[in-house]
C-alpha positions in Angstrom: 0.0 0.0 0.0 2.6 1.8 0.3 4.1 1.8 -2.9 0.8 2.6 -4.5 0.1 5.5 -2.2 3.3 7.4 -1.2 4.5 7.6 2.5 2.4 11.0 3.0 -0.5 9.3 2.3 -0.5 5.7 4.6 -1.9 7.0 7.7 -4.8 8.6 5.7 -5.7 5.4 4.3 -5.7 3.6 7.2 -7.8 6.4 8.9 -10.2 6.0 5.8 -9.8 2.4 5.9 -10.7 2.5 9.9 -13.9 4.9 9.8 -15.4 3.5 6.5 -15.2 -0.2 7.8 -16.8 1.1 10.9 -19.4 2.6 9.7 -20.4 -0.1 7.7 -20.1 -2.6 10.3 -22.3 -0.5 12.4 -25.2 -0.3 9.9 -25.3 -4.0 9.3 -25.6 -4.5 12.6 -27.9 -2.0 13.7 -30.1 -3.3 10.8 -29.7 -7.0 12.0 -27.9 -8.3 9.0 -24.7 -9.5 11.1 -24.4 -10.7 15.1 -21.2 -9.7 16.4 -19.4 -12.6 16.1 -20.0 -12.5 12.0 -16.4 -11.8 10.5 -16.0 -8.6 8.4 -13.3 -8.7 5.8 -11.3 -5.7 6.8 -9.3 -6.0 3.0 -11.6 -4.1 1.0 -12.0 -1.3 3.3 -8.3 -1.2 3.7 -8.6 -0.7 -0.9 -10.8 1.6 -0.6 -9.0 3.7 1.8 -6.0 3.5 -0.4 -7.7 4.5 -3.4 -9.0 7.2 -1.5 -6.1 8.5 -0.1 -4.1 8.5 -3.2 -6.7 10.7 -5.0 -7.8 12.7 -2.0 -4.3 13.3 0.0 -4.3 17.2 0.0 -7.5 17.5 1.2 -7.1 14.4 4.2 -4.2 16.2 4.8 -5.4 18.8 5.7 -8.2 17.6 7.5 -6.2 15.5 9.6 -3.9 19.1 10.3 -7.1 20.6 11.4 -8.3 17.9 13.9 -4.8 17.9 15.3 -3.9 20.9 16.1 
C-alpha cells in the first residue's frame, strides 16, 4: 500500500480504511444483518481507503492538520 500511495499518504488510508469499515459494520448490525461474532473482511475497506487516499491526499491532509492541532 505503500508503494501505491506514497508515505504521505499511509496514515490517511488507514484512517479512511478505519472509519469506513466502521461505519459499515455499524449499519449491518444495527439493521440485524450480522451478530457480532460475523467476520468482516477488513481487505476491501483497507482498498478503498488506499484508493481514497491516493486521490484525495491534499484534502485528508489537511483535514487530519485541522483535527490535530
Amino acid at each position: 500500500m505503500g508503494l501505491y500511495c506514497g508515505l504521505e499518504a499511509i496514515f490517511p488510508a488507514f484512517l479512511i480504511a478505519a472509519v469506513s469499515g466502521l461505519l459499515v459494520a455499524s449499519i449491518l448490525l444495527l439493521t440485524g444483518r450480522i451478530d457480532r461474532k460475523t467476520p468482516i473482511p477488513f481487505g476491501p475497506f483497507l482498498a478503498l481507503g488506499a484508493i481514497a487516499a491516493r486521490y484525495l491526499t491534499p484534502i485528508v491532509s489537511l483535514m487530519i492538520e485541522k483535527i490535530v492541532s
